[in-house]
LOROGU-750584 format. One line per 8 residues: for each residue x, y, z of N, C-alpha, C. Coordinates in steps of 0.2 Angstrom, whole numbers. Atoms other than C-alpha are relative to their C-alpha. Last residue first. Layout:
<zados>
X:Y:Z:X:Y:Z:X:Y:Z; ... .
</zados>
This chain:
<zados>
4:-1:5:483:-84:686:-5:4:1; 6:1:1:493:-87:703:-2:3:-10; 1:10:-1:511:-96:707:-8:2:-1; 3:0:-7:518:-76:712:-4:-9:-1; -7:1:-5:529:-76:697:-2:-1:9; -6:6:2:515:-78:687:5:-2:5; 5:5:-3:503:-64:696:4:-8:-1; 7:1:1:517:-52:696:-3:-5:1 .
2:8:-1:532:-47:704:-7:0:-5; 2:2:6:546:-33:700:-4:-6:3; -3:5:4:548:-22:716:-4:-4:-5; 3:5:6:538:-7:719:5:-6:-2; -5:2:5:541:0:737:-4:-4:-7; 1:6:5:532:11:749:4:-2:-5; -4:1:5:532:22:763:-3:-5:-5; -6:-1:1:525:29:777:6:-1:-3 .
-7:1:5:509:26:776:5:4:0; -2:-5:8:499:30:791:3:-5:-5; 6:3:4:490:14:803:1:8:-7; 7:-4:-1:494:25:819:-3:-1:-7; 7:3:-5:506:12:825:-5:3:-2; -4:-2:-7:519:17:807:-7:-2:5; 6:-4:-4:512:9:789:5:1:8; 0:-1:-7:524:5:775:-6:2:3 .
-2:-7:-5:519:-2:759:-1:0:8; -3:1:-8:524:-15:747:-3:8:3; -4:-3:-4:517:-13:728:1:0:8; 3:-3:-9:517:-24:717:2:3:3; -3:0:-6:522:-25:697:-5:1:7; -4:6:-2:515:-32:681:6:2:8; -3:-5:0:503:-16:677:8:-3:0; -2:1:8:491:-29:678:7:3:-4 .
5:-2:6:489:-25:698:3:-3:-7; -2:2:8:496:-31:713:-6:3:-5; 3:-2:5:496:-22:732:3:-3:-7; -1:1:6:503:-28:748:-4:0:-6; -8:0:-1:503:-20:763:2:-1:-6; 0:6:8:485:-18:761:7:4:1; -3:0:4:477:-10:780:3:-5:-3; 3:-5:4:463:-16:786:6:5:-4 .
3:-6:2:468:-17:802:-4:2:-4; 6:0:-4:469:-37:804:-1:6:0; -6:1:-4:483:-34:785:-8:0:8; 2:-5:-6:476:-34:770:1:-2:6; -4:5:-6:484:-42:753:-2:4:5; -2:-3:-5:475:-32:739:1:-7:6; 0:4:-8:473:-38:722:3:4:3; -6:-3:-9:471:-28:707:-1:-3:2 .
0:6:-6:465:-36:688:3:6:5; -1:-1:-7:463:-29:671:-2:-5:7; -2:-4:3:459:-38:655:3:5:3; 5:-9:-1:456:-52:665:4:4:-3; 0:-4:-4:458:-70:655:0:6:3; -9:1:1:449:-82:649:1:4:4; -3:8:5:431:-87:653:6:0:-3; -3:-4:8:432:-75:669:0:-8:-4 .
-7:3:6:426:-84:685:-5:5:-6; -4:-1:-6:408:-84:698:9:-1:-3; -2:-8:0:397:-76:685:3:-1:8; 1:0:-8:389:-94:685:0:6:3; 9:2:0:387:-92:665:1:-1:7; 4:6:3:405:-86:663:-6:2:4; 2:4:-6:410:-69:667:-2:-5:-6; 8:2:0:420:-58:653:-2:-4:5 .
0:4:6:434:-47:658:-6:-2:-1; 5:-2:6:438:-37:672:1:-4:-6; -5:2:8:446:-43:688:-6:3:-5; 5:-3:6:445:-35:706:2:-3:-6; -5:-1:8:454:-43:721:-9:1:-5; -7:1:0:453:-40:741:3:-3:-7; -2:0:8:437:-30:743:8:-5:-1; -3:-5:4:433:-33:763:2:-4:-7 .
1:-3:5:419:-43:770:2:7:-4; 3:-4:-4:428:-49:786:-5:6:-6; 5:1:-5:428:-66:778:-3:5:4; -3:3:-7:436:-59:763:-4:-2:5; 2:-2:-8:427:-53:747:4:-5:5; 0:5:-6:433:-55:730:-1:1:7; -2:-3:-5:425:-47:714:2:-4:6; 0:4:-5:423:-48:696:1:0:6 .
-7:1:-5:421:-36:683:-6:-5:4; 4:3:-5:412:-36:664:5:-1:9; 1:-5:-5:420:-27:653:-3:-2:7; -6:0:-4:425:-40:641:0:8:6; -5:5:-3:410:-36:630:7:1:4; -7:1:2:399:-21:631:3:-9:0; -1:0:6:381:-20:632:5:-1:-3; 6:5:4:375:-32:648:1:5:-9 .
2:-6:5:391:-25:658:-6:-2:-5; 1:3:5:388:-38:673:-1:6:-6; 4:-6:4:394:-31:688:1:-4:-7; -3:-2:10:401:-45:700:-5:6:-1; -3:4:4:402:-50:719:1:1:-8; 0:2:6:394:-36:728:6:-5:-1; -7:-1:1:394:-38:748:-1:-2:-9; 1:-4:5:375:-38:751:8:2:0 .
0:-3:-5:379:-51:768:1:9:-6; 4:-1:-5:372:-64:758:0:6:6; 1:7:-5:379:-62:742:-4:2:9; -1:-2:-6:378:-48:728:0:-7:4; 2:5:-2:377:-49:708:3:2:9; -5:3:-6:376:-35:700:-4:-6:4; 4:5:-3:367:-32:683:5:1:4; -6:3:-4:373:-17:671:-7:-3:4 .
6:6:-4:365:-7:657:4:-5:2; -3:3:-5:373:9:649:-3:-6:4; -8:1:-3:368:19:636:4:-4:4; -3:1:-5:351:14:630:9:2:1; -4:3:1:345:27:616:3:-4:6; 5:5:4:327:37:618:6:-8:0; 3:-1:6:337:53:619:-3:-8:-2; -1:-8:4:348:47:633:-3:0:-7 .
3:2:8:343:28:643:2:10:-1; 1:-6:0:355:24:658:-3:-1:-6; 2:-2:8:353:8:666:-2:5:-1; -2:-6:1:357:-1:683:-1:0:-7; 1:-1:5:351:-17:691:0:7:-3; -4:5:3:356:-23:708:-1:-3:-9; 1:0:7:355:-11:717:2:-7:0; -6:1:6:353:-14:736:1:1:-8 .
-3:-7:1:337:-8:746:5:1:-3; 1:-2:-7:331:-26:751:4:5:-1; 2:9:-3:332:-32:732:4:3:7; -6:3:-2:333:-17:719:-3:-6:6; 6:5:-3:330:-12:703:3:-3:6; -6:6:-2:335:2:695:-4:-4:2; 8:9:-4:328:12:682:6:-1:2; -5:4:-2:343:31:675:-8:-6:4 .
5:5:-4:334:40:663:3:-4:5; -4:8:-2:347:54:656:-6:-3:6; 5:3:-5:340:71:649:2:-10:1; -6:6:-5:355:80:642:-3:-4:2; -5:5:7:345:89:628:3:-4:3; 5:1:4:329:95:642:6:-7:-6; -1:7:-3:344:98:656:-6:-6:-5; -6:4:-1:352:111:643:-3:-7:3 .
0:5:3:334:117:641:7:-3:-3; 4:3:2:331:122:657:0:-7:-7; 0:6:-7:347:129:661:-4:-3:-2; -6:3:2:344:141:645:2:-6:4 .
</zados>
């Protein structure tokens, strides 16, 4: 029975990768592609995008910092550089990060931020949602 569950379920996954990194993913089930993504990485294999190659406006974008952390994600379509959205993202986060590594300040699509506390050991100990978004903040 076990056997031929994994027989009917059988998913191919090929990658491809470039100094041990992916940077090409792909499922195939019963013969049909499911899934097939491109990423794009930079020098220090910090992703910069995932390219959905079957969906439209799926495709995400990534921002890295100088200490190479995550600090905004957007989803949409990439242009032909696949450094930008050709309009705009269909979701979006941004994190504001602090010399720890803590994100004090968090925004999403969802059109609010959020504020949060941390005490010296770098917990959370609180948080506020005031009303702000990307407009009211001076970005797009």
């Amino acid at each position: 029975m076990f056997f031929l569950a994994l027989l009917t379920a059988w998913v191919r996954l090929q990658t491809s990768l470039r100094a041990g990194r992916l940077t090409q993913l792909y499922s195939v089930v019963g013969g049909n592609t499911r899934d097939q993504f491109t990423y794009g990485l930079d020098k220090g294999d910090n992703r910069l995008y995932k390219k959905n190659m079957l969906a439209g406006a799926k495709d995400e974008l990534y921002a890295i910092d100088t200490l190479n952390r995550l600090t905004s994600f957007d989803r949409g379509d990439l242009n032909a550089n696949k450094d930008g959205l050709t309009g705009a993202a269909v979701k979006y986060q941004d994190w504001t990060l602090d010399k720890v590594g803590n994100w004090p300040y968090f925004y999403d699509n969802s059109a609010t931020a959020q504020t949060r506390l941390f005490n010296a050991a770098n917990e959370i100990t609180g948080r506020r949602r005031p009303y702000v978004n990307r407009t009211e903040l001076g970005e797009t």
